[in-house]
C-alpha positions in Angstrom: 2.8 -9.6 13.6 0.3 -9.2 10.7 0.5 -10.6 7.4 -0.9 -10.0 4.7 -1.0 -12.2 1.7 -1.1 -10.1 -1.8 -1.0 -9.8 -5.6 0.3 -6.6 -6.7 -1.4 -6.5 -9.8 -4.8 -7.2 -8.0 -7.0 -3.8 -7.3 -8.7 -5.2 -4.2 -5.3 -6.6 -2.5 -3.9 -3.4 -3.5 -6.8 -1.8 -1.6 -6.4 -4.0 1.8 -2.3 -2.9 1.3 -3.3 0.8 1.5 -5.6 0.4 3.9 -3.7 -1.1 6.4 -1.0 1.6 5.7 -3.5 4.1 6.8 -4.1 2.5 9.9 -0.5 2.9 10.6 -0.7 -1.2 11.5 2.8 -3.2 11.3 2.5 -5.7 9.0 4.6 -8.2 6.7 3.9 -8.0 3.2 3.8 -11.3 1.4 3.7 -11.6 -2.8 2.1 -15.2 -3.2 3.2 -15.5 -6.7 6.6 -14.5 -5.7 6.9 -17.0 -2.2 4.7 -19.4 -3.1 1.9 -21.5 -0.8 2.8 -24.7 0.2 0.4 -27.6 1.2 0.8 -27.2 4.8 0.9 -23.3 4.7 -2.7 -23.1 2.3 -4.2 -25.7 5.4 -3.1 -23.7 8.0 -4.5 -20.6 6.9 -7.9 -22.3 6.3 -7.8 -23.0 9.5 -7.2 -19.3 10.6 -10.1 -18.3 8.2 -12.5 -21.2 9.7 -13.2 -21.6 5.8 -13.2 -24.8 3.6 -10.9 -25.1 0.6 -13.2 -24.0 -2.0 -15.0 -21.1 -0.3 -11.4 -19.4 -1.1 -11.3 -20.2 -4.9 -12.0 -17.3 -7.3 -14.7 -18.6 -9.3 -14.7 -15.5 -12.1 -10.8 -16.4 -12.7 -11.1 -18.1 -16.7 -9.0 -21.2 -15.6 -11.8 -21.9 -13.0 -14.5 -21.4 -15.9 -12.5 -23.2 -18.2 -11.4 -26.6 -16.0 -12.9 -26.3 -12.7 -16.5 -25.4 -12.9 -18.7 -28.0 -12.7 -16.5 -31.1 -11.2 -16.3 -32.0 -7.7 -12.8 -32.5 -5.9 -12.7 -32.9 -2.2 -10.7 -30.6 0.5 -7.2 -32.1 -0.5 -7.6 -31.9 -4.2 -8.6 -28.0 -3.6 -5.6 -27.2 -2.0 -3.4 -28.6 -4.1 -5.7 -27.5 -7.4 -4.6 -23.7 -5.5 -1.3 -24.3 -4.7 -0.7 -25.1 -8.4 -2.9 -22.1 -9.5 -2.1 -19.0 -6.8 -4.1 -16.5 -9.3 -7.0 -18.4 -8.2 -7.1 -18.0 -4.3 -9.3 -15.2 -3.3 -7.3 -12.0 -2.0 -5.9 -10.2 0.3 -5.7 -12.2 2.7 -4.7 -10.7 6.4 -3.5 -12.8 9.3 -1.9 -13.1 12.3 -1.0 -15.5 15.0 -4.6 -17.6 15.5 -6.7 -16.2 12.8 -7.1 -14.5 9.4 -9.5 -12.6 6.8 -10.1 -12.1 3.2 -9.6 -8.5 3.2 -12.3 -8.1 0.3 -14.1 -5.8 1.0 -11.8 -3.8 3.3 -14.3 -3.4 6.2 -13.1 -7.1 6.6 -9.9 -5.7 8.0 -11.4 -3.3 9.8 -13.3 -6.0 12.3 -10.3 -8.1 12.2 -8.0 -5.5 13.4 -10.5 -4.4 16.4 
């Protein structure tokens, strides 16, 4: 089963939504804000993505600008820094069993899906 991770109110995750609608693809929609990441859940979809914690922070969100940018935190701190702060985890996100993609810019899906 795919999944896909997504903010309503976000263009681009709105964007993946559709199209993986128009593929006709089964999938599980998942609000983040609404069933929010855990610890373990934000690690194993890192893994998935083959991605470290940071490459998946939204660096033009203003809380990054305002108390992120510029200080260092290792891969732990990240997670938890996200888990905390959903609006600043990069989206949509599309997985399934062993792997996942940020679905920005949809041609991402496209590859994943074939």
């Amino acid at each position: 089963m795919i999944r896909i991770y997504h903010n309503p109110r976000c263009r681009k995750s709105r964007a993946g939504l559709q199209y993986l609608r128009e593929k006709n693809v089964q999938f599980e929609t998942v609000e983040y804000f609404k069933e929010l990441f855990t610890v373990k859940k934000l690690e194993n979809l890192l893994v998935k993505l083959n991605r470290k914690p940071e490459e998946l922070i939204r660096k033009q969100e203003e809380y990054y600008k305002k108390n992120l940018k510029g200080k260092r935190f290792n891969d732990h701190e990240w997670i938890r820094i996200m888990v905390d702060n959903p609006k600043l985890i990069q989206r949509p996100i599309i997985e399934r069993k062993y792997k996942a993609v940020i679905g920005d810019p949809v041609e991402n899906i496209e590859s994943f899906l074939s």
